[in-house]
C-alpha positions as CSV (number, residue, x, y, z in Angstrom):
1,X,0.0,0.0,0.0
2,X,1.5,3.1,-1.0
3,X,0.4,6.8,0.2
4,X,1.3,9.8,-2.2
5,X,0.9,13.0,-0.5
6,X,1.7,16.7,-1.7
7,X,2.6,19.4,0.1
8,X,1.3,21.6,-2.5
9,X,-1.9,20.4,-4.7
10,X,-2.1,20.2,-8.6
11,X,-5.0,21.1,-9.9
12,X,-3.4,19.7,-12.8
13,X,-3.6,15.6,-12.2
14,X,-1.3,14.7,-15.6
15,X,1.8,15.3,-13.8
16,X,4.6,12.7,-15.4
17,X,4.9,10.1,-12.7
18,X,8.3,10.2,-11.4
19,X,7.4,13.4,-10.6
20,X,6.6,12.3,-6.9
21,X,9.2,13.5,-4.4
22,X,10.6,10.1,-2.8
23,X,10.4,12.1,0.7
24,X,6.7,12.3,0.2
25,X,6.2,8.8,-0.7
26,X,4.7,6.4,2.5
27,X,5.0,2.6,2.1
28,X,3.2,1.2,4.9
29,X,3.0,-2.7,6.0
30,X,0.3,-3.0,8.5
31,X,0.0,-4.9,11.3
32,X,-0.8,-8.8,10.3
33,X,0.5,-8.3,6.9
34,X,3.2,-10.9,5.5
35,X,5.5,-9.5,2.5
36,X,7.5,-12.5,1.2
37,X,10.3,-11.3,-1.1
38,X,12.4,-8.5,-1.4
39,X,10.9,-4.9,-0.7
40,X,12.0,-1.9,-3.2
41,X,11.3,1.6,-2.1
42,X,12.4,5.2,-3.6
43,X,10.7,6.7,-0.4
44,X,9.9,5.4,2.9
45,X,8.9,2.3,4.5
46,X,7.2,1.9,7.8
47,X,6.7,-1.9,9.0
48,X,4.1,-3.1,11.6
49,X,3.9,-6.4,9.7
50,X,6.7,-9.0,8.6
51,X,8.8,-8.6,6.3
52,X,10.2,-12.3,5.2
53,X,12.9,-10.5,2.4
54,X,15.3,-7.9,1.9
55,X,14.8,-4.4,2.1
56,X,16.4,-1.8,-0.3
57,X,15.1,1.6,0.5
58,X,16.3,5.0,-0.8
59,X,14.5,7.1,2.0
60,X,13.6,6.2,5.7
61,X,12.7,2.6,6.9
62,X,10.8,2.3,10.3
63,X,10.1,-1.0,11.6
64,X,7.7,0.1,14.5
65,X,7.4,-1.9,17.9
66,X,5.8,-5.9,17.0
67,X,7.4,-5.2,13.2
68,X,9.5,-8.0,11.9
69,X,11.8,-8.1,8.8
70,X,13.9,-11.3,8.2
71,X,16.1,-10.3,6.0
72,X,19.0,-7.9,5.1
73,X,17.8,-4.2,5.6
74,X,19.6,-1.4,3.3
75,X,18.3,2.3,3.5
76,X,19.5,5.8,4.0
77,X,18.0,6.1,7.6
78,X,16.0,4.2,9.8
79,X,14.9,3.4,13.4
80,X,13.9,0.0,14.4
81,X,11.6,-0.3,17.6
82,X,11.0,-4.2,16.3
83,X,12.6,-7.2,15.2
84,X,15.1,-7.8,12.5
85,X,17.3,-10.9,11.6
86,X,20.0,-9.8,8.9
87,X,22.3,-7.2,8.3
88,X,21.4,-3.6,8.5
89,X,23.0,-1.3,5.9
90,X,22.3,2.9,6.7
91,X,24.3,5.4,4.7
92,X,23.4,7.9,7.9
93,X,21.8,7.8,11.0
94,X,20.5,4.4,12.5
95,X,18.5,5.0,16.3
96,X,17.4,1.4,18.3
97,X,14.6,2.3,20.0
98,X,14.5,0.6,23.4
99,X,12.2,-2.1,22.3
100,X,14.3,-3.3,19.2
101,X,15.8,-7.0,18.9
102,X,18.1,-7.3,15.8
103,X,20.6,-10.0,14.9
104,X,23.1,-8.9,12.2
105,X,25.6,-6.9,11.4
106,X,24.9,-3.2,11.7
107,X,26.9,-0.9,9.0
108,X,26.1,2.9,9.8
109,X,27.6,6.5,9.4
110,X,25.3,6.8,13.0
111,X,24.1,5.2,15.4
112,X,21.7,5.7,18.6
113,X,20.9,3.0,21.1
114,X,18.5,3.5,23.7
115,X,18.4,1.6,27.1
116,X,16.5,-1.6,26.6
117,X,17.2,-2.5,23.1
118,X,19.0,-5.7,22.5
119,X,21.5,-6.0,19.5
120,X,23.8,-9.7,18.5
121,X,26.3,-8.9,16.3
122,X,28.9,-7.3,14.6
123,X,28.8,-2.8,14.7
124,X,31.1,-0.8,12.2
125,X,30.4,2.7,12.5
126,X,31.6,6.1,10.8
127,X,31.8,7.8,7.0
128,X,33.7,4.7,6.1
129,X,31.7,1.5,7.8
130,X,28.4,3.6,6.0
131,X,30.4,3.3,2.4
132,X,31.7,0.0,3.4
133,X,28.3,-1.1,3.9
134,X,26.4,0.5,1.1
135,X,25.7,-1.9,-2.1
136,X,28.2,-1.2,-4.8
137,X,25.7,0.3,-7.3
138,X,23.6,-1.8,-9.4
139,X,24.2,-4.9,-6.8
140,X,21.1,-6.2,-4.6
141,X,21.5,-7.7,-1.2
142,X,21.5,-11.4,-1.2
143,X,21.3,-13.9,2.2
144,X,21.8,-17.6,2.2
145,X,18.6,-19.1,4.0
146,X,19.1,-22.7,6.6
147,X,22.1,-24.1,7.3
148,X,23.2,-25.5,4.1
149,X,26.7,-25.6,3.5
150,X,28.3,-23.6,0.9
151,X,28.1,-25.5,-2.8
152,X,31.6,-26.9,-4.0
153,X,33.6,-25.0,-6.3
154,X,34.3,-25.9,-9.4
């Protein structure tokens, strides 16, 4: 589901769509909604519901208090307050709010914790840890799923 507001409205409605500012765009998964798959956003994403999938957003991705994603999460910004399982990639600022549970490897230029919140993993943090994180460009996030070991090389 996908809200498009304006801050300033056209009384001409045959604007060219990628005319939307990204900011403006809301993506919201409700509470009880399952996304299977990977998620691709050019503005935000707020997550009540599970996410079972990467996410690659270009704007803000909130995973709100009872949100799950399982999966790798890479955005500009975001604050989790729920649970994710998988590495979380933020070219800026990252916050934990105090009731956030993630396991994976954070990668931020930012980051806030506050008291409560429970993190299991690996933290690299500054200008460098952000680009070291960030997807080379024109690469997607991929995740092995079980416990299968690694196919033979030829």
């Amino acid at each position: 589901m996908a809200l498009l507001r304006s801050s300033s409205p056209s009384s001409d409605d045959a604007s060219p769509r990628g005319s939307v500012n990204p900011a403006e765009q809301h993506n919201i998964i409700g509470k009880g909604t399952v996304i299977e798959g990977t998620l691709r956003s050019s503005g935000n994403v707020h997550i009540s519901g599970t996410v079972n999938g990467d996410l690659e957003v270009e704007g803000r991705t909130v995973v709100m208090p009872g949100g799950v994603v399982d999966g790798q999460v890479n955005s500009a910004s975001a604050e989790i307050g729920g649970h994710v399982k998988g590495q979380v990639r933020v070219r800026e600022r990252l916050v934990l709010k105090s009731t956030a549970v993630v396991e994976g490897d954070l990668y931020t230029q930012k980051l806030v914790i506050e008291d409560g919140a429970t993190f299991t993993g690996r933290c690299e943090m500054g200008a460098t840890a952000a680009a070291r994180g960030a997807l080379p460009e024109g690469e997607r996030a991929t995740r092995r799923l079980g416990n299968d070991p690694l196919p033979a090389q030829a």
